[in-house]
RONU-201717 format. One record per residue (C-alpha): x, y, z; residue number from 1. Coordinates in pm, whole numbers, plus 50000, padded with zeros to 5 digits. Example, Ala and Ser with C-alpha at 12.3 -4.5 7.8 and 13.67 -1.06 7.14 Angstrom:
2
<x = 51230	y = 49550	z = 50780	n = 1>
<x = 51367	y = 49894	z = 50714	n = 2>
//
This chain:
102
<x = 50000	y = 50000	z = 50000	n = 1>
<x = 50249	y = 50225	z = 50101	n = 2>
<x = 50462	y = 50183	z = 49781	n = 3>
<x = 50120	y = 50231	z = 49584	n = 4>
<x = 50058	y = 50561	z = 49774	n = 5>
<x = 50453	y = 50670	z = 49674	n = 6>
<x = 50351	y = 50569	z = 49297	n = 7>
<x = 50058	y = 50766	z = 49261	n = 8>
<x = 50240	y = 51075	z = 49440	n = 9>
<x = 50538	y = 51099	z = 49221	n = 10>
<x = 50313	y = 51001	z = 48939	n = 11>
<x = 50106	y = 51331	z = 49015	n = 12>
<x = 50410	y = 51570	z = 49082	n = 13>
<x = 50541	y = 51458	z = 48752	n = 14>
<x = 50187	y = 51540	z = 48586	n = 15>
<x = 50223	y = 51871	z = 48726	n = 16>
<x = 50494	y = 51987	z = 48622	n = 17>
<x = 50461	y = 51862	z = 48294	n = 18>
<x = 50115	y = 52033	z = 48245	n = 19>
<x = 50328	y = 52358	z = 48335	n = 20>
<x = 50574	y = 52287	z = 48049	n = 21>
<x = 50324	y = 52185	z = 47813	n = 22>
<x = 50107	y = 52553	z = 47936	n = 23>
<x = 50404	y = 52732	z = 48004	n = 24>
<x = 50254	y = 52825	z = 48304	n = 25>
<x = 50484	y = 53083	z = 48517	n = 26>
<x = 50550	y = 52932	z = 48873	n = 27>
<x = 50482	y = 53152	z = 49134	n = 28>
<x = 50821	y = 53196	z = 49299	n = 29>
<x = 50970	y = 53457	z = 49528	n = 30>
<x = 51308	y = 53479	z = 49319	n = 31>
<x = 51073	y = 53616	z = 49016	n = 32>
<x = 50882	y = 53793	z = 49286	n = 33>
<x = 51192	y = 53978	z = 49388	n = 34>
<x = 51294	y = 54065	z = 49042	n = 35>
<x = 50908	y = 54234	z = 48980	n = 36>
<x = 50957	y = 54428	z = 49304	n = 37>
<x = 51259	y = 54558	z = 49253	n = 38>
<x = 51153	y = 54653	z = 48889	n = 39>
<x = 50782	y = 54819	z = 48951	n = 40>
<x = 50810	y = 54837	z = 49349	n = 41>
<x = 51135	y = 54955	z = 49492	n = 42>
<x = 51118	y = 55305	z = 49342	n = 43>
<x = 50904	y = 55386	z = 49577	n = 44>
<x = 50924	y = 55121	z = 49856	n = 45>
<x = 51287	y = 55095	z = 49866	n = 46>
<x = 51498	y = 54810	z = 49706	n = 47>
<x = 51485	y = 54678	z = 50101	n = 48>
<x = 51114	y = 54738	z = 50114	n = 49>
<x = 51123	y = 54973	z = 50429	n = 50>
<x = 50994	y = 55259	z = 50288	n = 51>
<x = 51070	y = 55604	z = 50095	n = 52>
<x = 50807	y = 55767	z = 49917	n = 53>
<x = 50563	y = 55462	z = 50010	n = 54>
<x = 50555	y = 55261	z = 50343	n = 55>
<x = 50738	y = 54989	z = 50508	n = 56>
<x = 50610	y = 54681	z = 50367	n = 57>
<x = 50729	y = 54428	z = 50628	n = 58>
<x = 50531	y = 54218	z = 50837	n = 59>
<x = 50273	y = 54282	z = 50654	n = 60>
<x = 49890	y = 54172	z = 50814	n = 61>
<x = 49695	y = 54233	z = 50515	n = 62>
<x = 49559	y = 53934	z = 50361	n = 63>
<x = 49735	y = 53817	z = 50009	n = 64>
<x = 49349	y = 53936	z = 49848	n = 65>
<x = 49391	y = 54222	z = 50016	n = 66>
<x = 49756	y = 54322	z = 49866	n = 67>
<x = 49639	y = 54219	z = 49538	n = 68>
<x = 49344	y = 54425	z = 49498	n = 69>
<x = 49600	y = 54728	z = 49603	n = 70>
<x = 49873	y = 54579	z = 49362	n = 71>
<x = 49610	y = 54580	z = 49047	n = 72>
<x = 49383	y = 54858	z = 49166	n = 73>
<x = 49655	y = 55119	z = 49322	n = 74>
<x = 49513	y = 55400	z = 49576	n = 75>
<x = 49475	y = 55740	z = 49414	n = 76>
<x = 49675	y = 55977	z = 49518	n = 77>
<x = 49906	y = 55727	z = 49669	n = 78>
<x = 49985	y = 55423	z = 49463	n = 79>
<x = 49961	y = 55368	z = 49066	n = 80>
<x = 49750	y = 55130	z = 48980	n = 81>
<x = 49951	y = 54824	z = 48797	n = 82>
<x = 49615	y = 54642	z = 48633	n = 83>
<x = 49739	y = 54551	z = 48326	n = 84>
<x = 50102	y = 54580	z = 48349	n = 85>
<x = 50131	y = 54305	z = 48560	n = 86>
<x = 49957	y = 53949	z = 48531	n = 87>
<x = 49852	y = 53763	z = 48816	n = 88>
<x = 50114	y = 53532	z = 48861	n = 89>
<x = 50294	y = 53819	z = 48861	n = 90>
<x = 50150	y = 53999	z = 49149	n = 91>
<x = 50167	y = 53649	z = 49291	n = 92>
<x = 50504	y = 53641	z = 49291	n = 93>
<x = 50529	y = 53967	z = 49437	n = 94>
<x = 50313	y = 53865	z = 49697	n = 95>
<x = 50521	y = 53552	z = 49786	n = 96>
<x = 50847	y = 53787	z = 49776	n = 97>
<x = 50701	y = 54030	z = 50035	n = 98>
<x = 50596	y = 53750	z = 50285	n = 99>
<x = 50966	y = 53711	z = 50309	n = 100>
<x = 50988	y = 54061	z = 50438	n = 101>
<x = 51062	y = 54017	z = 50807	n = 102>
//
């Protein structure tokens, strides 16, 4: 049983990742996540993401839905809005790279 249950996971990891090859599906990672920030974000956040023109962004307790919608939607007066610069996996991965933000 146990080398059935082994089987069927590796089985599925493989047909993961090779849906994501065959889709070209971007993988949400915080290395890409990093890269975004520093290219749309840090102008204003700081490469370090402490702040300059905009806030601190570490530890922060806003929910990911909640950084998203200010991501895509911006706040006016405060933050450009990035809908349709960035896709979602995109503001995924920035999402993923400021959770590391301790």
């Amino acid at each position: 049983m146990k080398k059935f249950l082994c089987t069927v996971a590796i089985a599925a990891a493989a047909f993961i990742a090779n849906a994501q090859m065959l889709t070209n599906a971007p993988v949400v990672s915080v290395k890409f996540g990093r890269a975004l920030f520093l290219k749309n974000c840090a102008h204003c956040h700081g490469s370090d993401g402490h702040g300059d023109d905009g806030p601190d962004l570490h530890d922060l307790d806003w929910t990911d839905k909640e950084i998203n919608d200010r991501i895509r939607k911006g706040k006016k007066g405060q933050m450009t809005s990035f809908a349709g610069k960035l896709k979602t996996t995109e503001i995924e991965s920035i999402i993923a790279y400021l959770r590391t933000l301790k």
